[in-house]
C-alpha positions in Angstrom: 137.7 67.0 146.2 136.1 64.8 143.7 135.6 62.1 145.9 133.4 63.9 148.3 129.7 63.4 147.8 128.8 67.0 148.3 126.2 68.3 150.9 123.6 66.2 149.5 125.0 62.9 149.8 123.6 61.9 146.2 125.4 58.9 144.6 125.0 57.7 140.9 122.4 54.9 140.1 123.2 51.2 141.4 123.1 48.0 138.9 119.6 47.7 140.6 118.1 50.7 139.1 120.3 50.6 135.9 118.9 46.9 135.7 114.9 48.7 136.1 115.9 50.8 133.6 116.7 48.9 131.0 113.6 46.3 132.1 111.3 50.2 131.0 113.8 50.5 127.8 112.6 47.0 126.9 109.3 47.6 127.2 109.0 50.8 126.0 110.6 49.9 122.8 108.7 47.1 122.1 105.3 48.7 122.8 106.5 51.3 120.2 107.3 48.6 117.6 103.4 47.5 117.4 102.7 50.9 116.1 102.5 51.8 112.3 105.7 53.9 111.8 108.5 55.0 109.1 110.8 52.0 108.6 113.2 54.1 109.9 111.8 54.3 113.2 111.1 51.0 113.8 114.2 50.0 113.1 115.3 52.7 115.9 112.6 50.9 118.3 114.7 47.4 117.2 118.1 49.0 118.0 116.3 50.3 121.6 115.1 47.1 122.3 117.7 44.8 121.7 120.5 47.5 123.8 118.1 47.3 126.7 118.1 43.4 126.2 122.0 43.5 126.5 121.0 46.0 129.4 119.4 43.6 131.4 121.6 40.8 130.6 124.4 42.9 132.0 123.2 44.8 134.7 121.3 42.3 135.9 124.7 39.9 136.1 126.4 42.6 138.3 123.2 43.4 140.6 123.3 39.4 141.1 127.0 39.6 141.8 126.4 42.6 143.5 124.3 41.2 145.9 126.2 38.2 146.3 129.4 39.6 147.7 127.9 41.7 150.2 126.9 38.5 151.8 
């Protein structure tokens, strides 16, 4: 029963998208760095941008693997 995709045949996100998401986590958390905040927060925008780095490292390993063994 849980292996059945249900009647709208939605499936989770690839590495593909996971890897775009991190690219936006990135991004976003670096924008928010170059605005005057609490330290607190931009050590929250440091933390956000360095797990999106490892996000991108990662997920972008597996799309690349990914890709290459459906070749």
């Amino acid at each position: 029963m849980h292996g059945q995709q249900g009647l709208t045949g939605r499936r989770g996100p690839g590495y593909g998208e996971r890897l775009l998401f991190s690219v936006a986590l990135v991004v976003v958390s670096l924008l928010w760095i170059t605005q005057d905040m609490a330290t607190w927060a931009t050590a929250i925008c440091g933390v956000g941008a360095a797990v999106g780095a490892l996000g991108v490292f990662y997920f972008g390993w597996r799309y690349l693997r990914a890709r290459g063994n459906s070749r």
